[in-house]
N, CA, C and O atoms as a printed pandas DataFrame, in Angstrom:
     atom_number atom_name residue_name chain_id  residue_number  x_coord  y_coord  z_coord
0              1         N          UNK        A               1   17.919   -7.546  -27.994
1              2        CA          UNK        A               1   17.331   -6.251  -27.688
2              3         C          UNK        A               1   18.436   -5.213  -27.605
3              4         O          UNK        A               1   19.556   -5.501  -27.184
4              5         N          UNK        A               2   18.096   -3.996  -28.018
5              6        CA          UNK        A               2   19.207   -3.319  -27.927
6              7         C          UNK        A               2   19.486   -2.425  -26.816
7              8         O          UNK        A               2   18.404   -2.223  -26.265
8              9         N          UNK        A               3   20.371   -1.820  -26.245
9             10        CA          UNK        A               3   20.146   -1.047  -25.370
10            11         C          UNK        A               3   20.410    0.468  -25.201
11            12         O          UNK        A               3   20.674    1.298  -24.331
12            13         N          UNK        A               4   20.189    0.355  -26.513
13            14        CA          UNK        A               4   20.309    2.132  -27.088
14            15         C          UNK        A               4   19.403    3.587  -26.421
15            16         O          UNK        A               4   19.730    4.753  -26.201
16            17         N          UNK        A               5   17.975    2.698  -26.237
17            18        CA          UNK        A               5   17.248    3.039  -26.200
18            19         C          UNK        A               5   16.902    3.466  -24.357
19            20         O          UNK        A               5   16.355    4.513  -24.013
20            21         N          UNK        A               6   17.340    2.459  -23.467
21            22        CA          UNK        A               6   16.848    2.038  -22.125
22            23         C          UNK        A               6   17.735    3.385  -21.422
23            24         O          UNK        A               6   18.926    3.688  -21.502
24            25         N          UNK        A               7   16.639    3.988  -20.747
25            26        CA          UNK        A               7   16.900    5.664  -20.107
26            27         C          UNK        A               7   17.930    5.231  -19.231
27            28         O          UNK        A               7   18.037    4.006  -19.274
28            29         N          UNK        A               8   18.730    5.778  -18.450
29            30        CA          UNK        A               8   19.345    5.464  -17.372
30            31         C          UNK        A               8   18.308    5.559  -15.914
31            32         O          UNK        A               8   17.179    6.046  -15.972
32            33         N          UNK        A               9   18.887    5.033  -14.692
33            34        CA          UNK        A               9   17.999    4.991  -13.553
34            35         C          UNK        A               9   17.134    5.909  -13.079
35            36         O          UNK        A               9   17.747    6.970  -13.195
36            37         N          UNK        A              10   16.402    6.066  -12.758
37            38        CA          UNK        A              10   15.762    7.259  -11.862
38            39         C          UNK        A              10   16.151    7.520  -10.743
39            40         O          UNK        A              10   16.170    6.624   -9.899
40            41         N          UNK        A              11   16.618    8.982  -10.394
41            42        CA          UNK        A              11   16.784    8.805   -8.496
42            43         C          UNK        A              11   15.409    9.553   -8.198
43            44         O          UNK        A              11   15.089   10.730   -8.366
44            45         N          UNK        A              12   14.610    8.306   -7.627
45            46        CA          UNK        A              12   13.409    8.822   -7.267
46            47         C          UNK        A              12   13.160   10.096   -6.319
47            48         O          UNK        A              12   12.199   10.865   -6.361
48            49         N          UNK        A              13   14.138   10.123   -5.552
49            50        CA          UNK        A              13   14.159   11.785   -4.186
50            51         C          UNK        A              13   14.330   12.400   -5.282
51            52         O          UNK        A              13   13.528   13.327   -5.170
52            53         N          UNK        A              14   14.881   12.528   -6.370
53            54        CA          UNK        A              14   15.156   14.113   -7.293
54            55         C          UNK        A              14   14.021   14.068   -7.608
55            56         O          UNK        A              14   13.546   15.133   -7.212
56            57         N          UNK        A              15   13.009   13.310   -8.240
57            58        CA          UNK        A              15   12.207   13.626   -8.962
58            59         C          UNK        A              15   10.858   14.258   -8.085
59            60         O          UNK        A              15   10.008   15.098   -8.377
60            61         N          UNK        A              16   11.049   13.614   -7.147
61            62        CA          UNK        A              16   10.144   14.118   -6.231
62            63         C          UNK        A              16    9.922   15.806   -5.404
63            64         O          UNK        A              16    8.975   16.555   -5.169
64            65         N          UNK        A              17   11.644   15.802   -5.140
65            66        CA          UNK        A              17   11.762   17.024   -5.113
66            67         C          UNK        A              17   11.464   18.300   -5.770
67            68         O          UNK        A              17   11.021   19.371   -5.354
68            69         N          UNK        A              18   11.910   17.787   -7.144
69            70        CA          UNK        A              18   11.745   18.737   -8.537
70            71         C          UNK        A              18   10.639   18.392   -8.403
71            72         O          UNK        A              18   10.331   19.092   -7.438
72            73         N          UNK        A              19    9.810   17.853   -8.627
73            74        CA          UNK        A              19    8.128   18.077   -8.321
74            75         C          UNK        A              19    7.235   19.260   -7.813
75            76         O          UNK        A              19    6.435   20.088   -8.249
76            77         N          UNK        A              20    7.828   18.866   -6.636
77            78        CA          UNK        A              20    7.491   20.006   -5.226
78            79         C          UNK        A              20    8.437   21.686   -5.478
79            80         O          UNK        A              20    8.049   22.722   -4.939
80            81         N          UNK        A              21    9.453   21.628   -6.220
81            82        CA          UNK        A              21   10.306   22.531   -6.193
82            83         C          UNK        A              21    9.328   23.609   -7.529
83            84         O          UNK        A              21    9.128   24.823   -7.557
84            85         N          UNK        A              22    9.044   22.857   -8.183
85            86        CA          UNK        A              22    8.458   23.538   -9.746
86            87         C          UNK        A              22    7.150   23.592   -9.660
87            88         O          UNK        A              22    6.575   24.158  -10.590
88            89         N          UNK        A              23    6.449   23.113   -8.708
89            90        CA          UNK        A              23    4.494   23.198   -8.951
90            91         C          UNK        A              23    4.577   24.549   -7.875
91            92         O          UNK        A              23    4.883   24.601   -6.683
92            93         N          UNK        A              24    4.199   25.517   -8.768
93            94        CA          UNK        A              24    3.520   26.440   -8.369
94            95         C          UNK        A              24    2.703   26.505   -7.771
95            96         O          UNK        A              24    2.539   27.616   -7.266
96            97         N          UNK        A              25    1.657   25.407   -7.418
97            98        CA          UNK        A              25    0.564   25.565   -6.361
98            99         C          UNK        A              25    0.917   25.061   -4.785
99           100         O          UNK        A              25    0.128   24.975   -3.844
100          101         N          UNK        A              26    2.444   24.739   -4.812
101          102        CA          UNK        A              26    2.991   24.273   -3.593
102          103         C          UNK        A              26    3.351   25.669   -2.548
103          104         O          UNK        A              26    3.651   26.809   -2.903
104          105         N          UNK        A              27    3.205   25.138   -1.211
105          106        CA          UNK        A              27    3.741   27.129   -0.322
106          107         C          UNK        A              27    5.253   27.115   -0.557
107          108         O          UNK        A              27    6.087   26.227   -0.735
108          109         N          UNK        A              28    5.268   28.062   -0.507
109          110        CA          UNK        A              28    7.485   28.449   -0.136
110          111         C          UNK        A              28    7.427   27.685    1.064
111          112         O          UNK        A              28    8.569   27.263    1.247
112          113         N          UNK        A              29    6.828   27.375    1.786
113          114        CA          UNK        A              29    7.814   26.821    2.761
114          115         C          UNK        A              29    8.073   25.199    2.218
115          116         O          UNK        A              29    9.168   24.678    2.005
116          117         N          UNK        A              30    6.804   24.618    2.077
117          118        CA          UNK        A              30    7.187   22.868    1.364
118          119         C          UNK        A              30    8.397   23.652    0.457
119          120         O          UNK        A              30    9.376   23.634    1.203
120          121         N          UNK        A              31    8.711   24.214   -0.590
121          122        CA          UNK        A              31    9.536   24.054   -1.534
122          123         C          UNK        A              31   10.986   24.389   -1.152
123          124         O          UNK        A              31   11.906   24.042   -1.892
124          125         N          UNK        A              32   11.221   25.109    0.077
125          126        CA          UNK        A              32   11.758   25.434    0.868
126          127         C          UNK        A              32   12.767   24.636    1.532
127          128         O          UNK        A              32   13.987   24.795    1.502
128          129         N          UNK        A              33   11.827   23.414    2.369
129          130        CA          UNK        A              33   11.952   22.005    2.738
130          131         C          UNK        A              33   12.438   20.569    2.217
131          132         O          UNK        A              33   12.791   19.504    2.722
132          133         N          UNK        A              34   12.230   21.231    0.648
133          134        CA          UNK        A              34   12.333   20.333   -0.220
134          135         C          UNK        A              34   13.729   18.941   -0.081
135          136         O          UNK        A              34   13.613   17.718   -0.015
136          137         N          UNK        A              35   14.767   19.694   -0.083
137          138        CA          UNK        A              35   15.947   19.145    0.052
138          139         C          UNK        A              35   15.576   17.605    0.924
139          140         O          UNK        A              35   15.635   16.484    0.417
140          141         N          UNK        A              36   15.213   17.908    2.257
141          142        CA          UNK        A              36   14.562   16.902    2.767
142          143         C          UNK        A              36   13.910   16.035    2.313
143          144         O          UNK        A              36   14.006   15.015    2.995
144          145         N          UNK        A              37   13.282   15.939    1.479
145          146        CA          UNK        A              37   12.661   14.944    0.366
146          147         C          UNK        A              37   13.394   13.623   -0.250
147          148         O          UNK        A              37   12.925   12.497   -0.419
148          149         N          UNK        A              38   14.840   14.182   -0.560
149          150        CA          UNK        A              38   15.694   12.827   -1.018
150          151         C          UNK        A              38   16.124   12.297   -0.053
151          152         O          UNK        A              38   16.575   11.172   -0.268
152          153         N          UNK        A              39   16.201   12.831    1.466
153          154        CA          UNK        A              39   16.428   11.733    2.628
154          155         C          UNK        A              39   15.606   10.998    2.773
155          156         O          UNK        A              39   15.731    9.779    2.883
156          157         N          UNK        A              40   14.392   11.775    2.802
157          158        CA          UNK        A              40   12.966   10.995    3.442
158          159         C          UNK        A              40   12.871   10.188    2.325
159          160         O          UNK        A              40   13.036    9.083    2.843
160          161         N          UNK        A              41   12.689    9.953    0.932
161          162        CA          UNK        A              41   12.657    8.745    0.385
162          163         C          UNK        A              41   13.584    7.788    0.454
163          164         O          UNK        A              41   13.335    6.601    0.244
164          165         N          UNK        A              42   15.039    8.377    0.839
165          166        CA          UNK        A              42   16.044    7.383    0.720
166          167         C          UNK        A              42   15.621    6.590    2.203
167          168         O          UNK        A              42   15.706    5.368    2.326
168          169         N          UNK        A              43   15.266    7.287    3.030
169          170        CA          UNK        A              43   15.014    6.924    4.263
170          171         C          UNK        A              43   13.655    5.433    4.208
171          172         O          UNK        A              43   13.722    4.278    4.627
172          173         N          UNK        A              44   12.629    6.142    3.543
173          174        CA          UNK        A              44   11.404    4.922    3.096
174          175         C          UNK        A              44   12.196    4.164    2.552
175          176         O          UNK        A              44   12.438    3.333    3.428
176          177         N          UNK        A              45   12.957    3.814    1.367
177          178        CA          UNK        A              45   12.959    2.515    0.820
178          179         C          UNK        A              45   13.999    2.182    1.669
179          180         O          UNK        A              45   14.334    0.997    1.679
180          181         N          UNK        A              46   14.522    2.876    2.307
181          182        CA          UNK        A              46   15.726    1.818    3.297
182          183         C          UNK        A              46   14.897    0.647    4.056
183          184         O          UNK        A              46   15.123   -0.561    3.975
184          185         N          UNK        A              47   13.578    1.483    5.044
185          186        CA          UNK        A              47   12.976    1.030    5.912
186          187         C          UNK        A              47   12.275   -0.474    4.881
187          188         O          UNK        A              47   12.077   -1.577    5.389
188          189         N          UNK        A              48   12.083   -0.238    3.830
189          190        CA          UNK        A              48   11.446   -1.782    2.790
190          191         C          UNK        A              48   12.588   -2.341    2.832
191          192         O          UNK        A              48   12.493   -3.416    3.424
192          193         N          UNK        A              49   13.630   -2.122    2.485
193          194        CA          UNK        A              49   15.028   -3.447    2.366
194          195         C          UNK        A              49   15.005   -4.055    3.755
195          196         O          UNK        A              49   14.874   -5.257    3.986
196          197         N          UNK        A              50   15.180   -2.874    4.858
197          198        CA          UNK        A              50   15.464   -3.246    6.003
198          199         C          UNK        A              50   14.659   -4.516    6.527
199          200         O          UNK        A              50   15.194   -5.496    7.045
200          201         N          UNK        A              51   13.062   -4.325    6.280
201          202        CA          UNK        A              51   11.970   -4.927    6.722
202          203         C          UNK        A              51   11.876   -6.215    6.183
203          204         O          UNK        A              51   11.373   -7.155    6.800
204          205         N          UNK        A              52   12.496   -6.320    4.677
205          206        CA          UNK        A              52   12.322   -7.469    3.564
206          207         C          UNK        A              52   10.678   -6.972    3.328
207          208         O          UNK        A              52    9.758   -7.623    3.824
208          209         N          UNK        A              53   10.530   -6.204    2.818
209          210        CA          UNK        A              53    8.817   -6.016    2.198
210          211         C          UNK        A              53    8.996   -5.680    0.705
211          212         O          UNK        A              53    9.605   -4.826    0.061
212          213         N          UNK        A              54    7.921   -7.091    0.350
213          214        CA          UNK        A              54    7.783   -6.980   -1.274
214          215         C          UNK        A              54    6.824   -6.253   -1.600
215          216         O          UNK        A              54    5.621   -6.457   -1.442
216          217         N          UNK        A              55    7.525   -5.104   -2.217
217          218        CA          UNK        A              55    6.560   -4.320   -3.216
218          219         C          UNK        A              55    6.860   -4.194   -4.910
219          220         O          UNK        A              55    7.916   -4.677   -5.319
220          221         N          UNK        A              56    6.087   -3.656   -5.717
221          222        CA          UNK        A              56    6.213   -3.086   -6.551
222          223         C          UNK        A              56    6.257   -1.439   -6.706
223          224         O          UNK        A              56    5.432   -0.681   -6.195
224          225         N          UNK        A              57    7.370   -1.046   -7.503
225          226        CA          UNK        A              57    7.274    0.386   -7.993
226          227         C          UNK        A              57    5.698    0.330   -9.534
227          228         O          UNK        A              57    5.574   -0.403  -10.515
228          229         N          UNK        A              58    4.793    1.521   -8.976
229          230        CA          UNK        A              58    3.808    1.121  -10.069
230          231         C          UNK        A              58    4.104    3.294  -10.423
231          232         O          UNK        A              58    4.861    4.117   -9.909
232          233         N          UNK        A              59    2.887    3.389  -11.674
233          234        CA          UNK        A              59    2.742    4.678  -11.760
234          235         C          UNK        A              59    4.153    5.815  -12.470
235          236         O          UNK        A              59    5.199    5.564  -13.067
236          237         N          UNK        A              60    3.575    6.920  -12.077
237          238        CA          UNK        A              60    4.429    7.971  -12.663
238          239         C          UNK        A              60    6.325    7.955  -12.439
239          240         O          UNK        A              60    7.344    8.236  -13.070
240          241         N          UNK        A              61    6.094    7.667  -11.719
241          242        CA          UNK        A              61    8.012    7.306  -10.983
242          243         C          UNK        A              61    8.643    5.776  -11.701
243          244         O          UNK        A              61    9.799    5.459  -11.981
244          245         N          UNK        A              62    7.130    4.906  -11.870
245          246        CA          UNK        A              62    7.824    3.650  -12.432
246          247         C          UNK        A              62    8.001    3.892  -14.266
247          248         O          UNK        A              62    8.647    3.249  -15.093
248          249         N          UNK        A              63    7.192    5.002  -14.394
249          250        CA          UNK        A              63    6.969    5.134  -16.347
250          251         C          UNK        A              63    8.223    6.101  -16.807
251          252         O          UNK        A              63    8.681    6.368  -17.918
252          253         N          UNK        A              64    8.556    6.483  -15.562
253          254        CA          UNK        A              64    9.861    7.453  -15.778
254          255         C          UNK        A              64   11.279    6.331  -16.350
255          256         O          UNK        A              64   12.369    6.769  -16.718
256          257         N          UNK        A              65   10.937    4.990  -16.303
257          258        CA          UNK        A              65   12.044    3.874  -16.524
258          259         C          UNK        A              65   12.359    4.078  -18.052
259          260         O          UNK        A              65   13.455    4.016  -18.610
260          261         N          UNK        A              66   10.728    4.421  -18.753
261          262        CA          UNK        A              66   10.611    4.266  -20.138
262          263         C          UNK        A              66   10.560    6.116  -21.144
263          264         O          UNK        A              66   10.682    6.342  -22.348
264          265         N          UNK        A              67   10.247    7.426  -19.542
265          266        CA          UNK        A              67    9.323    8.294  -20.825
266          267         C          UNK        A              67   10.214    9.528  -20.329
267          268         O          UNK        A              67    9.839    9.499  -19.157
268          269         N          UNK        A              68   10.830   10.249  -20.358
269          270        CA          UNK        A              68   11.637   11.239  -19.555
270          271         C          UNK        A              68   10.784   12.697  -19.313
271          272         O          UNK        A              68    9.901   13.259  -19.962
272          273         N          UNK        A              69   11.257   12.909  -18.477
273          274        CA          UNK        A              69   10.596   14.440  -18.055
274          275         C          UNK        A              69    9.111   14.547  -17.685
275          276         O          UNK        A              69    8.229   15.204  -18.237
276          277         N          UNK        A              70    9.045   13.649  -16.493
277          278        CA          UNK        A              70    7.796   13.481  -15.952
278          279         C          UNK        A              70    8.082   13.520  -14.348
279          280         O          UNK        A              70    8.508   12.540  -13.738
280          281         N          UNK        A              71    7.765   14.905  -13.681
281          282        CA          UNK        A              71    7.761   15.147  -12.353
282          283         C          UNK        A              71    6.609   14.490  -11.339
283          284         O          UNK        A              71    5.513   14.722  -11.850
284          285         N          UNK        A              72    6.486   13.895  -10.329
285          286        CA          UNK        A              72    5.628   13.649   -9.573
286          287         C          UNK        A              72    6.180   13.754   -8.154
287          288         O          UNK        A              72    7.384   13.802   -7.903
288          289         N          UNK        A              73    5.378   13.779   -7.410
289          290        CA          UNK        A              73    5.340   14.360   -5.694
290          291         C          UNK        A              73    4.749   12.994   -5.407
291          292         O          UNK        A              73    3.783   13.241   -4.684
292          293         N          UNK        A              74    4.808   11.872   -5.565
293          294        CA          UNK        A              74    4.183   10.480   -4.482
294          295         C          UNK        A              74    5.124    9.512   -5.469
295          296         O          UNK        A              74    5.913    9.696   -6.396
296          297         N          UNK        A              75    4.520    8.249   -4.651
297          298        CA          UNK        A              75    5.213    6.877   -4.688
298          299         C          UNK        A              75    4.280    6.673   -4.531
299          300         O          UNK        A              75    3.487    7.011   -3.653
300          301         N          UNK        A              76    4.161    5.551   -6.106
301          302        CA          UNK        A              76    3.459    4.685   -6.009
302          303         C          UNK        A              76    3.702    3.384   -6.068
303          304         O          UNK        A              76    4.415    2.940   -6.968
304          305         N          UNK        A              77    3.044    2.423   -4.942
305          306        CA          UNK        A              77    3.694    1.266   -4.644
306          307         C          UNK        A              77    2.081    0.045   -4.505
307          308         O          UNK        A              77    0.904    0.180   -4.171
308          309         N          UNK        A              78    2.918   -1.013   -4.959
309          310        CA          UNK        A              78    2.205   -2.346   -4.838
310          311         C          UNK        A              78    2.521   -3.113   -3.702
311          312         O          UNK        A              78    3.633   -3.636   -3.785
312          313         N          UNK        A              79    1.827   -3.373   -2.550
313          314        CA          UNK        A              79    2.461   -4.432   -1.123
314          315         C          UNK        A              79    0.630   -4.550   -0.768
315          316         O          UNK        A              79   -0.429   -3.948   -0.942
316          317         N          UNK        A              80    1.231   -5.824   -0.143
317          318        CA          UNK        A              80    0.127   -6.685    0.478
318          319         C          UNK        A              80    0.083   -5.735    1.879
319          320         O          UNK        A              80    1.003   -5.080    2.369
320          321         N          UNK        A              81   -1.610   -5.926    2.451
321          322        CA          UNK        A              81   -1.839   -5.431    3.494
322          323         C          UNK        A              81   -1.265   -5.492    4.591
323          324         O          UNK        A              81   -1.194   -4.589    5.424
324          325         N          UNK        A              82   -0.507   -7.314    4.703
325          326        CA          UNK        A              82    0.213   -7.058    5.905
326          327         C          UNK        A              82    1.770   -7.037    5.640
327          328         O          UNK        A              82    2.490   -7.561    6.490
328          329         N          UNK        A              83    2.291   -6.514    4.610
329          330        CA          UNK        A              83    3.645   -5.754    4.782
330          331         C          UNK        A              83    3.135   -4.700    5.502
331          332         O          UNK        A              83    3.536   -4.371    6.618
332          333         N          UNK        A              84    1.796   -3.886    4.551
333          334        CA          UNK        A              84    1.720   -2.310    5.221
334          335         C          UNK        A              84    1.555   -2.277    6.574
335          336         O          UNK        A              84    1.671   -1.133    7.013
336          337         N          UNK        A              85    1.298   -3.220    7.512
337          338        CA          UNK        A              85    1.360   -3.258    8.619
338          339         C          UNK        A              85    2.618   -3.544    9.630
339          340         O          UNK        A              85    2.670   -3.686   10.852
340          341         N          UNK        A              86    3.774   -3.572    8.427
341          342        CA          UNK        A              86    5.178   -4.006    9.084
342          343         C          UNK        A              86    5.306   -2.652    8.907
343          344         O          UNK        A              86    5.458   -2.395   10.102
344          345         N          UNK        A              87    5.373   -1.476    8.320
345          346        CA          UNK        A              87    5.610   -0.103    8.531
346          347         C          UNK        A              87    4.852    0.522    9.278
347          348         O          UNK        A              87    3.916    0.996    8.635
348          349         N          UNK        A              88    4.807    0.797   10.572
349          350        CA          UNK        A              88    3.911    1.339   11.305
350          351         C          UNK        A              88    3.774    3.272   10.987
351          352         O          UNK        A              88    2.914    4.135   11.164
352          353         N          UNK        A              89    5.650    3.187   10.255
353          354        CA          UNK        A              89    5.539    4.791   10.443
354          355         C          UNK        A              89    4.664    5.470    9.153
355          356         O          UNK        A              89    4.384    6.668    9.128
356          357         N          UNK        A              90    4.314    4.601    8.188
357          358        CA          UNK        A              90    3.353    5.184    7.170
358          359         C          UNK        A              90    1.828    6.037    8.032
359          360         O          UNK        A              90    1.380    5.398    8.983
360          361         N          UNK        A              91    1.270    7.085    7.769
361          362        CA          UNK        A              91   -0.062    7.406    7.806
362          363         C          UNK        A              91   -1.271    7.278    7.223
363          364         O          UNK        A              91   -1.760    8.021    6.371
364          365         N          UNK        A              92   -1.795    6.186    7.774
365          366        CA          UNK        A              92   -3.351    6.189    6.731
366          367         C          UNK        A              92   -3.833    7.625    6.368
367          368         O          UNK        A              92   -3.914    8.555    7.170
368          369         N          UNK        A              93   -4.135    7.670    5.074
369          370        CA          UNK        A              93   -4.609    9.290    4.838
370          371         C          UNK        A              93   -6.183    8.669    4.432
371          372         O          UNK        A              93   -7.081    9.506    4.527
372          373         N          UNK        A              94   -6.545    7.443    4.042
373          374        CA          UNK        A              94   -7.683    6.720    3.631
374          375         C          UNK        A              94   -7.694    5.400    3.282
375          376         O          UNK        A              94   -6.662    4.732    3.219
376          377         N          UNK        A              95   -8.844    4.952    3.039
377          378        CA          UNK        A              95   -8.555    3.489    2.657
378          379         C          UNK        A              95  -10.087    2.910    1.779
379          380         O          UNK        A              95  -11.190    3.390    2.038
380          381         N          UNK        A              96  -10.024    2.598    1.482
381          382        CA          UNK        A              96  -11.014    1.469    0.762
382          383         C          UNK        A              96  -10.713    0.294    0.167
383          384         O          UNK        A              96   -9.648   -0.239    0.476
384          385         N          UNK        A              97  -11.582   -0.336   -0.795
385          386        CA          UNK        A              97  -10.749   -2.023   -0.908
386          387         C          UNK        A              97   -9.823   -2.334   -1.179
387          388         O          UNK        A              97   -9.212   -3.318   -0.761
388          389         N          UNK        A              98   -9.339   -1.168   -2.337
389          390        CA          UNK        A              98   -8.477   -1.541   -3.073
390          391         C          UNK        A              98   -7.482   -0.490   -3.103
391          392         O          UNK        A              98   -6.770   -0.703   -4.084
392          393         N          UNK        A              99   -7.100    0.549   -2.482
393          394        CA          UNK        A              99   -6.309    1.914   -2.167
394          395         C          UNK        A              99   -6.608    1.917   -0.806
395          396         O          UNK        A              99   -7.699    1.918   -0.237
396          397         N          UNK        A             100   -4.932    1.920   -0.168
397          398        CA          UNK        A             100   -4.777    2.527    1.291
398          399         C          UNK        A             100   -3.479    3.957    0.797
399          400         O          UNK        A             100   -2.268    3.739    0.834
400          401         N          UNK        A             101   -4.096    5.381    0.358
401          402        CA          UNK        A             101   -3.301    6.351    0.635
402          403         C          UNK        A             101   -2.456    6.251    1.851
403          404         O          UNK        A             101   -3.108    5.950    2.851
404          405         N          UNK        A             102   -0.906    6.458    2.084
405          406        CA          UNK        A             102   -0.165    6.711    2.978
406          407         C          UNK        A             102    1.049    7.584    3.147
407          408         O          UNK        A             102    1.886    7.459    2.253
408          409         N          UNK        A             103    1.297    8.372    4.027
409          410        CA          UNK        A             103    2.046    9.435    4.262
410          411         C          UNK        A             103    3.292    9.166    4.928
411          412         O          UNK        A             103    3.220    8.629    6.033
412          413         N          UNK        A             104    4.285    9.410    4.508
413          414        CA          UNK        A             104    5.612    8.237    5.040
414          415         C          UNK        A             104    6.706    9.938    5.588
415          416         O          UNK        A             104    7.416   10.575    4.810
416          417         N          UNK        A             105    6.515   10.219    6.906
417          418        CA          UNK        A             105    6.844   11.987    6.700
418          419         C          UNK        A             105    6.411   12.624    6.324
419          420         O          UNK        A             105    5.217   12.763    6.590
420          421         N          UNK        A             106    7.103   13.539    5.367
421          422        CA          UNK        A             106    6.255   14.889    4.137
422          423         C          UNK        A             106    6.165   13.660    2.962
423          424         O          UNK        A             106    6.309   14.231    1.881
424          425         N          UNK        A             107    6.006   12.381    2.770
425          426        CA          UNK        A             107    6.206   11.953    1.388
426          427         C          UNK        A             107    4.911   10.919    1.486
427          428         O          UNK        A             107    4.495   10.024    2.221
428          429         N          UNK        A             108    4.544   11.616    0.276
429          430        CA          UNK        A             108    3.126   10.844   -0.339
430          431         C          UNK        A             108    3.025    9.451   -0.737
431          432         O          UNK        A             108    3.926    9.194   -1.535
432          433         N          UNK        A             109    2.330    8.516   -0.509
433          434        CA          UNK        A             109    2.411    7.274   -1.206
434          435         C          UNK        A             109    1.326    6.558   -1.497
435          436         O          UNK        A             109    1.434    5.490   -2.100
């Protein structure tokens, strides 16, 4: 396989930021705030290493491995119900069978 092709890494806080920084339907103050964004994610996936919780990266942040120039404002992640219960600091925003929305700070997931 060659590796001509394979994008370099994503730093997921930039992309997130630039998200929030460029959508016009966001207030000045979130965009404002923004900066905060690459802590608070660096901060979430610390808290998964820290914890040992298996997830998957799924979605817009994981297609960024393969498609460039694709902004998004959340994380999307694959974990069993009771990892999500080893993070207490996530916020249920909803739930049904198969989607539990959660709010990890200002960061969507």
């Amino acid at each position: 396989m060659s590796t001509a092709n394979i994008l370099p890494r994503v730093h997921i806080g930039e992309v997130v930021r630039n998200a929030v920084l460029f959508n016009p339907e966001n207030s000045r103050e979130r965009a404002v705030n923004s900066d905060m964004l690459i802590e608070t994610v660096a901060r979430f996936f610390d808290l998964l290493r820290e914890r040992h919780i298996a997830h998957v990266l799924v979605g817009d942040i994981a297609l960024l491995q393969y498609v460039e120039g694709r902004n998004t404002e959340d994380i999307d992640l694959i974990m069993t119900p009771s990892s999500l219960e080893r993070i207490p600091e996530l916020i249920v925003q909803s739930r049904d069978e198969d989607f539990c929305p959660r709010q990890f700070r200002r960061l969507k997931d």
